[in-house]
C-alpha positions as CSV (number, residue, x, y, z in Angstrom):
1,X,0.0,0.0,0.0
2,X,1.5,3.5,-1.1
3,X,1.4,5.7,1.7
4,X,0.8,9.3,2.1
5,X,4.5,9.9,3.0
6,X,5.6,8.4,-0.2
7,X,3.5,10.8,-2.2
8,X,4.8,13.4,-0.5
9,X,8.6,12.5,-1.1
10,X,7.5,11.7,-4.6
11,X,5.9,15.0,-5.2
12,X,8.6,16.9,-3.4
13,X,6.4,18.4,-0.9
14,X,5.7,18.0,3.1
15,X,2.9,15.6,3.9
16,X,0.7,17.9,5.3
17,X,0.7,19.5,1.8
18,X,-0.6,16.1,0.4
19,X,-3.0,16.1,3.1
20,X,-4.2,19.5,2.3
21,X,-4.8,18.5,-1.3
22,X,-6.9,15.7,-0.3
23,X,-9.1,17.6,1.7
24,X,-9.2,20.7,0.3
25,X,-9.1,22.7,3.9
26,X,-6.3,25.2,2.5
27,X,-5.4,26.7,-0.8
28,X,-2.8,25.2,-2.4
29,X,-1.1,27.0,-6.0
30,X,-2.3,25.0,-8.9
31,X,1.5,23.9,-9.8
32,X,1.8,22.5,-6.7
33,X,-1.9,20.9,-6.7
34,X,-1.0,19.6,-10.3
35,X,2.2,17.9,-9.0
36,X,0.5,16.2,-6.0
37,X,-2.7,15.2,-8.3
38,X,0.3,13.6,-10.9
39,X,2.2,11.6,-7.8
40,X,-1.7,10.3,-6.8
41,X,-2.3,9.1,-10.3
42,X,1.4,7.4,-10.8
43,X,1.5,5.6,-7.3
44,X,-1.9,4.3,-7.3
45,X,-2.9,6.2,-4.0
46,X,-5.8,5.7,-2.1
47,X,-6.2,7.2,1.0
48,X,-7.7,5.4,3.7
49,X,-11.2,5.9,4.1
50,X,-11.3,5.2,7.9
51,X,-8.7,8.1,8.9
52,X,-10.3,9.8,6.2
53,X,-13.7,10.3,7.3
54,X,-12.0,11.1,11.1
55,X,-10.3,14.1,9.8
56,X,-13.0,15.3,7.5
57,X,-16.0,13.9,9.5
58,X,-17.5,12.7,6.5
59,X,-18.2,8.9,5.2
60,X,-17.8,10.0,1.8
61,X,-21.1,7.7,1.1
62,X,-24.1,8.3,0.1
63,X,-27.3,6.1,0.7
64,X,-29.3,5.5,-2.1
65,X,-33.3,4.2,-0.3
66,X,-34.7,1.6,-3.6
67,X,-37.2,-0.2,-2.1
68,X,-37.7,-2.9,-4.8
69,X,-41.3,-3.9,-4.6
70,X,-42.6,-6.4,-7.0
71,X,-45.4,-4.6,-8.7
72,X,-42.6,-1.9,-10.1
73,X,-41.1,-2.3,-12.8
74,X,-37.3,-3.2,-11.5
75,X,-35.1,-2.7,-14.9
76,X,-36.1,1.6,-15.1
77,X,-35.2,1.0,-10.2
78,X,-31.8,-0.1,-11.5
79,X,-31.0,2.2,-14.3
80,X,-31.6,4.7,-12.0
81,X,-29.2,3.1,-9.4
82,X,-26.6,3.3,-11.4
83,X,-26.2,6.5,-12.9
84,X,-26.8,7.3,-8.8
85,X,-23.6,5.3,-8.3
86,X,-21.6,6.1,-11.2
87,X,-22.2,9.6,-11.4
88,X,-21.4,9.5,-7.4
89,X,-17.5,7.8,-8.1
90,X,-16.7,10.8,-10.3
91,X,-17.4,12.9,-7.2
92,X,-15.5,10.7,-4.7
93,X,-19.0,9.3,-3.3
94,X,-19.4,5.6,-2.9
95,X,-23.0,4.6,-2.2
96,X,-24.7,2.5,-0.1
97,X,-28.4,0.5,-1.4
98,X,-30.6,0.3,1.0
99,X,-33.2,-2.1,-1.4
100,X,-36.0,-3.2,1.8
101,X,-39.4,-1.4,2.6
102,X,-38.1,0.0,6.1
103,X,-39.6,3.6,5.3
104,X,-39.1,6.5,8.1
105,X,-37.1,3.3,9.7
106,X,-34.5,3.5,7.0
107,X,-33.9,7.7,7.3
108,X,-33.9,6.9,10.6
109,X,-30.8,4.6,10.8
110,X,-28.7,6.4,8.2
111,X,-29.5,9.8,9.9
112,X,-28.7,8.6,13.1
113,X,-25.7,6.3,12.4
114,X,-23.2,8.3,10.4
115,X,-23.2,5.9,7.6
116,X,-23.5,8.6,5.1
117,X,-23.6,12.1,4.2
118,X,-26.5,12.3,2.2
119,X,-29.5,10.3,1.2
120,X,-31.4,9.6,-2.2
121,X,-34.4,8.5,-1.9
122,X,-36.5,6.4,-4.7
123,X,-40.1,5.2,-5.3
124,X,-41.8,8.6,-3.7
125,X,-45.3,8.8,-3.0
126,X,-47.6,12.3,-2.7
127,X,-47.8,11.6,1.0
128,X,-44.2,10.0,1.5
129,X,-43.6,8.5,5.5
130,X,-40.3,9.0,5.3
131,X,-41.2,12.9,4.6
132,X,-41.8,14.0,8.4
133,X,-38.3,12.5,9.8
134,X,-36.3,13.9,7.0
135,X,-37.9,17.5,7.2
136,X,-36.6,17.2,10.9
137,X,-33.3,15.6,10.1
138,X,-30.3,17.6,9.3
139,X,-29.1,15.3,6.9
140,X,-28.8,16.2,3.1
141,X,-31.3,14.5,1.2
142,X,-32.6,14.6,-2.6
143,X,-36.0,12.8,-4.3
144,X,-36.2,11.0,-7.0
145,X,-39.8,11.6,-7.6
146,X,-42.2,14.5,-6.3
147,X,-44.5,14.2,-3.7
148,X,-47.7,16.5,-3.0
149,X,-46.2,18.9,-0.5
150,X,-42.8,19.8,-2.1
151,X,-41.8,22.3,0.8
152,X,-38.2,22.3,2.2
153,X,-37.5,19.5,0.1
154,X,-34.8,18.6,-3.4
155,X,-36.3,16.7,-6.1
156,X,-36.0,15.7,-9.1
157,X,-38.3,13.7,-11.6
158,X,-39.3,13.2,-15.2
159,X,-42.6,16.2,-15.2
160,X,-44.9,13.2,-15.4
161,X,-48.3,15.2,-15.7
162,X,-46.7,17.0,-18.7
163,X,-46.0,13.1,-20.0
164,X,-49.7,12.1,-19.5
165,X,-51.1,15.2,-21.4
166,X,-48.7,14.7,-24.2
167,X,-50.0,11.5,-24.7
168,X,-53.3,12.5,-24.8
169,X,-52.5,15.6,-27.2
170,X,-50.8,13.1,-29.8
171,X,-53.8,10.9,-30.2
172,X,-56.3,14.0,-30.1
173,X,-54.4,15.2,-32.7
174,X,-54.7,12.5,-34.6
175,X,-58.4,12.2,-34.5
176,X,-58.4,9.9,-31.7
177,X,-62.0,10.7,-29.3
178,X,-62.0,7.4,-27.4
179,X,-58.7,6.4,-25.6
180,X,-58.2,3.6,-23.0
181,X,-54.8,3.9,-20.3
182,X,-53.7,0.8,-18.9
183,X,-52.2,1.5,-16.1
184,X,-49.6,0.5,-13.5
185,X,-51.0,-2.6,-11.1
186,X,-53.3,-1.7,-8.2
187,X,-51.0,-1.0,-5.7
188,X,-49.3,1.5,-7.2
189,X,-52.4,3.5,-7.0
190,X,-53.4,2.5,-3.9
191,X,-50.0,4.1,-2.2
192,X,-50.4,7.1,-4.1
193,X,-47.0,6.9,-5.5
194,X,-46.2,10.1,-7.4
195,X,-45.2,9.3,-10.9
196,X,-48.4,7.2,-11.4
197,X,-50.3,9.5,-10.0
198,X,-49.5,12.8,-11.5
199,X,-49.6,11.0,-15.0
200,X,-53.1,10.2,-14.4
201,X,-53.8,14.2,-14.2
202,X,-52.2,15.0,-16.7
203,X,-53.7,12.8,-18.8
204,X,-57.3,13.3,-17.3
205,X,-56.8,17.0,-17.8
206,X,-55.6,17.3,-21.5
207,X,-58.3,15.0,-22.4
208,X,-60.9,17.1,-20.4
209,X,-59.0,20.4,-23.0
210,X,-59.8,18.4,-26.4
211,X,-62.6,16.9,-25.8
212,X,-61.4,13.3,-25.8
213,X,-63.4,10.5,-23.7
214,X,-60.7,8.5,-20.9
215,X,-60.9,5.6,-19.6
216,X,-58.2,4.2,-17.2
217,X,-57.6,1.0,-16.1
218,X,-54.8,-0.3,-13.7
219,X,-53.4,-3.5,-14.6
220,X,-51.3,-6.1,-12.9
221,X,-49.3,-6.4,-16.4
222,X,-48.6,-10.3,-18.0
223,X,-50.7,-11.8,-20.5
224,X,-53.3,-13.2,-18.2
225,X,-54.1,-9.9,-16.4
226,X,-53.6,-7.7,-19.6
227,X,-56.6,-10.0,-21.5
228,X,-59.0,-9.5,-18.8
229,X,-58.2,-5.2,-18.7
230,X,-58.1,-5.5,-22.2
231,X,-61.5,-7.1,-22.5
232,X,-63.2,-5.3,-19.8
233,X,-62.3,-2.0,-22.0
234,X,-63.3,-2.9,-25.1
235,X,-66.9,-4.1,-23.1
236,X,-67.5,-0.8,-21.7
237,X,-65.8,1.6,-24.6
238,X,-66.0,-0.7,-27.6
239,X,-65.1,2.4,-29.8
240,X,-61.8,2.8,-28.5
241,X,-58.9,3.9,-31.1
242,X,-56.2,4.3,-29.4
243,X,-54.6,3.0,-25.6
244,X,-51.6,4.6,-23.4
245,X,-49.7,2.7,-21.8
246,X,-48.1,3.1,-18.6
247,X,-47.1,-0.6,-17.8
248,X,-43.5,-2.2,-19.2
249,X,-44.7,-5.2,-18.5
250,X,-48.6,-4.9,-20.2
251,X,-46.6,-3.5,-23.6
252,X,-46.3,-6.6,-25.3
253,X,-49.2,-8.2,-24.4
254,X,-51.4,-5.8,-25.6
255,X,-50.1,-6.0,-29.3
256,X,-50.3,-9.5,-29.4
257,X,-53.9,-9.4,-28.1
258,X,-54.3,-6.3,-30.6
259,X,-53.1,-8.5,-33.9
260,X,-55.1,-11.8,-32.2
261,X,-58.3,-9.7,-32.3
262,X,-57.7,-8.6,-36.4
263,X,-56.9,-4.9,-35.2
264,X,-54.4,-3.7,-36.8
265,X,-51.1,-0.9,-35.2
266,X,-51.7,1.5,-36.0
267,X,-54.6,1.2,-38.9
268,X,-57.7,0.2,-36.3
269,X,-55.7,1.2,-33.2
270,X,-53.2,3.4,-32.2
271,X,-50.7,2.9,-29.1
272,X,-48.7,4.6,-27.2
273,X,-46.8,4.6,-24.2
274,X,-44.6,5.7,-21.6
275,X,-41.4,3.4,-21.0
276,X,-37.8,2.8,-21.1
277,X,-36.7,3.7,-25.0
278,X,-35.3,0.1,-24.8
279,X,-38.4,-1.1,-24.5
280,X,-40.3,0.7,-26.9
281,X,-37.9,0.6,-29.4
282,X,-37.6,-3.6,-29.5
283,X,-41.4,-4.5,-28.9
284,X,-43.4,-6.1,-31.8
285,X,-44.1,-2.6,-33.4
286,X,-42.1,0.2,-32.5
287,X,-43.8,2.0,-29.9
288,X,-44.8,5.9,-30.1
289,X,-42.9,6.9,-26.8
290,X,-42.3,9.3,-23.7
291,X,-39.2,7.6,-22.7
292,X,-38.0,7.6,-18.9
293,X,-34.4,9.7,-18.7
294,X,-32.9,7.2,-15.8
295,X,-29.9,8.1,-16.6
296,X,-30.2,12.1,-16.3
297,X,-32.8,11.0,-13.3
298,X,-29.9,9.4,-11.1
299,X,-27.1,12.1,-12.7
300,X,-29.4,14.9,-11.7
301,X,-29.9,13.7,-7.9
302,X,-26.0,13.3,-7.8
303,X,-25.5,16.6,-8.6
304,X,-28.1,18.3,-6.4
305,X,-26.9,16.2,-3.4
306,X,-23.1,17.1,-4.1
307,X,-24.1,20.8,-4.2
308,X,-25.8,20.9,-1.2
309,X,-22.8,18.7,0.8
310,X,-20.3,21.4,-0.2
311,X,-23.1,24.3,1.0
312,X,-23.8,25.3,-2.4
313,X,-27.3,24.1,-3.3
314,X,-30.8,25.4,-2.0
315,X,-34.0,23.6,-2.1
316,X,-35.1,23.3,-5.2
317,X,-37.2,21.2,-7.6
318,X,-35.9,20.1,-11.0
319,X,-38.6,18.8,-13.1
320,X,-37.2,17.3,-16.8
321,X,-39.0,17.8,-20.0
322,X,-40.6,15.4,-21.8
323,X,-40.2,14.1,-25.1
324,X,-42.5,12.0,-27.2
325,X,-41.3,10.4,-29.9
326,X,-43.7,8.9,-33.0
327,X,-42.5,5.5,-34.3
328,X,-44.6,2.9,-36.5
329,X,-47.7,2.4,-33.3
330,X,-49.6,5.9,-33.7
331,X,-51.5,7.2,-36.9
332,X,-55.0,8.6,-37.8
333,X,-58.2,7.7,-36.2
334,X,-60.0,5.5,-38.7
335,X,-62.9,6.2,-39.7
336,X,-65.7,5.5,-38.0
């Protein structure tokens, strides 16, 4: 192991010097800050993360709360994780995933323990447990989501009630009057979870602005559940044209339903959906899309947590754009 003394005699400087550089407490002259930097890189220096943390009373973690629940859809959870942990390395952060359903539990133990420096939490719902405790905590923290009541808080999140009413304004556009959502399973809904949620406005209110007749459905996603939402739409709202979908794992069953019915995508019925680009882009027919920015999601969160750590960053919610993109699953309304 290279210590700290041999960078020093290999830079030509005192240790404290190297020490200084590593923490940043005083300023150092950028030739000199160059020369330590290049006697780091060429002795493969890593300074110990125990006496580390005891000088700079920091754990130079971060906690990252997933809770991986089976009715979400895991793939997106993960993306997400890690651009959280790469984006974290190029900032010296490691990060620690904290994957159970412990709730306030979980803020509680990494508040009170040390562990890490900051938290991101995941999976956020409109009226969020964990909310209270990490108001009163004075431990960093970011969202990844938005809940109802956004005061004192950092988030960040894909503006999901812009997605739903682009959705809607596609298909209107297109001539589309009846549209059917199939939706995330049950209890997604049931905890009020934000994303879900405030895609359900937005899509309830642009189609209340053109005129358009919605009908949602939630859906436990997999062939057997899909045929049975599937069904029980076309029994109440046989004139349906067009469905948006906010379900990974309802995406393919649905088009082969569609093509086992004789409706043709996007001649009889037009679909589109909100999902990884991954998935839109290698289903059956190439889905008209809101893809989910994971990547920008977890690099965002990073960012905003790093900020606040060094004293820089506020409160503040970051809410990114959507962007629909038309492939081969939307057209014109036929004619009825």
């Amino acid at each position: 192991m290279v210590t700290l003394a041999e960078v020093a005699q290999h830079a030509g400087v005192s240790a404290s010097t190297v020490s200084y550089v590593l923490s940043g407490k005083r300023s150092i002259s950028a030739t000199t800050r160059q020369r330590v930097e290049r006697s780091i890189r060429e002795l493969g220096y890593h300074p110990n993360a125990g006496a580390r943390a005891l000088a700079s009373s920091r754990s130079n973690v971060i906690a990252l709360m997933v809770p991986l629940r089976t009715d979400m859809y895991v793939p997106v959870m993960m993306e997400i994780a890690i651009a959280v942990a790469t984006t974290a390395r190029t900032h010296g952060y490691d990060v620690l995933l904290l994957t159970g359903e412990e709730g306030p539990d979980a803020v509680r133990r990494v508040a009170g323990s040390g562990l890490a420096d900051g938290m991101i939490l995941m999976d956020v719902e409109l009226d969020d447990e964990r909310l209270p405790l990490l108001r009163e905590s004075a431990q960093p923290a970011v969202l990844i989501g938005l809940p109802a009541d956004t005061t004192g808080l950092t988030c960040v999140d894909l503006d999901f009630r812009a997605t739903g009413a682009l959705c809607v304004e596609h298909l209107a556009g297109l001539g589309h009057r009846d549209v059917a959502v199939i939706g995330e399973a049950p209890a997604v809904y049931e905890r009020h979870t934000g994303f879900a949620e405030r895609t359900l406005d937005g899509l309830r209110s642009a189609a209340r602005e053109t005129g358009l007749r919605l009908l949602h459905r939630p859906c436990e996603g997999g062939y057997d559940a899909t045929a049975v939402t599937v069904a029980r739409i076309l029994d109440e709202r046989p004139d349906t044209t067009g469905f948006v979908v906010q379900n990974e794992a309802a995406v393919e069953p649905l088009l082969a339903l569609l093509r086992q019915q004789g409706r043709a995508v996007p001649e009889d019925v037009s679909v589109v959906a909100v999902c990884p680009e991954q998935v839109a882009v290698q289903a059956s027919v190439r889905l008209t899309s809101v893809s989910l920015p994971a990547q920008e999601m977890g690099r965002h969160a990073v960012e905003q947590l790093v900020a606040k750590l060094d004293g820089r960053g506020g409160d503040e919610v970051v809410l990114l754009p959507p962007e629909l993109t038309v492939r081969a699953s939307s057209g014109p309304a036929p004619a009825r």
